[in-house]
C-alpha positions in Angstrom: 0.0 0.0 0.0 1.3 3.1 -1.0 2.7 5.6 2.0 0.2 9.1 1.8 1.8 12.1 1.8 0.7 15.3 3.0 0.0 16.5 -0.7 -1.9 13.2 -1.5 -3.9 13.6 1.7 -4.3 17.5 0.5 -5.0 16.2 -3.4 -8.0 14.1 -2.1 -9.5 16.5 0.8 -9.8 19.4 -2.3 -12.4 20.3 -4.6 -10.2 20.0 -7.5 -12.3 22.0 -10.4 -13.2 24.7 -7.5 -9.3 24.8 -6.6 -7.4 25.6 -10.1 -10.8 27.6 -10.8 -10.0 29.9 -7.1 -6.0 29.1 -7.7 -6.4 30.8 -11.5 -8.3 34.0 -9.6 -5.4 34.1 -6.9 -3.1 34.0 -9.8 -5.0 37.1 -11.6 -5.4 38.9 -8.6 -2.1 39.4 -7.3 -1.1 39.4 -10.9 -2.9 42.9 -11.6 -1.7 43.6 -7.9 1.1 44.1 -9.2 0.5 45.1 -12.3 -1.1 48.1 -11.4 1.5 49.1 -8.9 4.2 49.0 -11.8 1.5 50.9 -14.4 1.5 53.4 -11.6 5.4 53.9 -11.1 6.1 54.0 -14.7 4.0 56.8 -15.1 4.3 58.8 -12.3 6.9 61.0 -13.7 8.7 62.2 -10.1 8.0 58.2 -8.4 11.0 57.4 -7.0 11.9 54.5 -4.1 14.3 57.5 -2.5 12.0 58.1 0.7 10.9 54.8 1.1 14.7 53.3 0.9 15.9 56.3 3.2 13.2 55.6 5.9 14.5 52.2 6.4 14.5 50.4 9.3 15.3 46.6 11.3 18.1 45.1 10.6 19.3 45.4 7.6 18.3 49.4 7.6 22.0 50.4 6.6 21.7 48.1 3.4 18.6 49.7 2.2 19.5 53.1 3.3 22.6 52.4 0.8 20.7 52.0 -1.9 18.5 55.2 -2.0 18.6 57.5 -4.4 20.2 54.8 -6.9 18.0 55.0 -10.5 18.8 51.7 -11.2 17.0 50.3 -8.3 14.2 52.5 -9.0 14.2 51.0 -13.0 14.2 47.4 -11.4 11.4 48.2 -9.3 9.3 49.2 -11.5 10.1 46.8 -14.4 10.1 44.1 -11.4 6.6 44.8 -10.7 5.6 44.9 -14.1 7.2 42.0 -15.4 5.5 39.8 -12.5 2.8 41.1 -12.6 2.2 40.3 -17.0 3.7 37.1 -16.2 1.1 36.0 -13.6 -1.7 37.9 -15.7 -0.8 35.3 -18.9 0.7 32.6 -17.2 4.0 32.9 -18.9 6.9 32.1 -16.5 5.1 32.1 -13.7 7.6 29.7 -11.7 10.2 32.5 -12.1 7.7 35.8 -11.6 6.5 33.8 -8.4 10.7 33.3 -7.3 11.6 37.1 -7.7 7.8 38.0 -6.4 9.0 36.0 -2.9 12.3 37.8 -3.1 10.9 41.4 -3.7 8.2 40.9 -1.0 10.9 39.5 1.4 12.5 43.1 0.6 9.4 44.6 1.3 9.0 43.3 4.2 12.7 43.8 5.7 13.2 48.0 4.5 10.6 48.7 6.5 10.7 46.1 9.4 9.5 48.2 12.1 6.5 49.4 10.7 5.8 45.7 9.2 6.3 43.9 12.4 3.9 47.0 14.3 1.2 44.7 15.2 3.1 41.0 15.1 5.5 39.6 12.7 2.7 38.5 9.9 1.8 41.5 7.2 0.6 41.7 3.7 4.0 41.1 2.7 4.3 37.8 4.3 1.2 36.9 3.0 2.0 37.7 -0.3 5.5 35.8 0.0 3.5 32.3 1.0 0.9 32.7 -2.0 4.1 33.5 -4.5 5.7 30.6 -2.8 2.5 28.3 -3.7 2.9 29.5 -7.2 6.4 28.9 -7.7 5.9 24.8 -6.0 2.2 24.6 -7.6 3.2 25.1 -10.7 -0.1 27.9 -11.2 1.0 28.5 -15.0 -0.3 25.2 -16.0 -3.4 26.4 -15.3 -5.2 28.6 -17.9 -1.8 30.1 -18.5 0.8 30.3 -21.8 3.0 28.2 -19.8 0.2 24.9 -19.9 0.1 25.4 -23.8 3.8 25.4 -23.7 3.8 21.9 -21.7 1.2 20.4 -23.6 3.4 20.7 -26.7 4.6 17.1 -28.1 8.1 18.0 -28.6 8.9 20.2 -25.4 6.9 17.2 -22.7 10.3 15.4 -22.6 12.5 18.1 -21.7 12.3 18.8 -17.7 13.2 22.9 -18.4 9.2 22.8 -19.8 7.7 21.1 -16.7 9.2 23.6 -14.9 
């Protein structure tokens, strides 16, 4: 008899049709989350991440404090945001938007660590982090997204870079 593991025992507990249909609308949510939030930077013709960076605070305040000021981190910002968010939006590369998603949240989270951690140690951004992480492991492109054509393809199922 085969051993269950906590995603088997999670696999048959689920609503599968209701899951990838409520796991598509995460996906597009925080998708035009972030979309939007780039849209708006790139606009904005004075936005820059100079105050936000110079208020830092926690632990690694000196780092970000470092960096204000810096265009290029502005430019990554904003393309950042923009790129994951069109990636989640179509489902293209949604393994990768979902890895530098976790890592700009985690970013998030730190520059402003006193003001995050004001009322415990769980915000938004920590939130956010754990759904990007479910996308990157869940493989959420597969679902309604570019990347599921991609995989369905004959000649790409045998090569392990298009399961990923």
């Amino acid at each position: 008899m085969p051993q269950a593991t906590p995603f088997s025992q999670f696999s048959h507990a689920t609503r599968k049709g209701w899951f990838v249909g409520i796991g598509f609308f995460l996906r597009l949510a925080l998708g035009w989350v972030f979309l939007s939030a780039g849209w708006a930077k790139f606009f904005a013709e004075t936005w820059t991440a100079t105050a936000y960076l110079s208020g830092a605070t926690g632990p690694f305040a000196a780092w970000f404090q470092s960096m204000a000021g810096n265009s290029f981190v502005d430019v990554l910002n904003i393309y950042g945001q923009l790129g994951i968010g069109i990636a989640l939006m179509i489902g293209l590369f949604v393994r990768p938007a979902a890895f530098f998603g976790f890592i700009l949240m985690i970013l998030y989270y730190f520059a402003q660590f006193e003001q995050n951690t004001l009322h415990g140690f769980i915000d938004e951004h920590v939130v956010y982090s754990i759904v990007f992480l479910l996308f990157f492991v869940g493989g959420f492109g597969h679902v309604w997204g570019i990347d599921g054509l991609i995989g369905r393809q004959p000649s790409l199922q045998k090569k392990a870079w298009s399961r990923w």
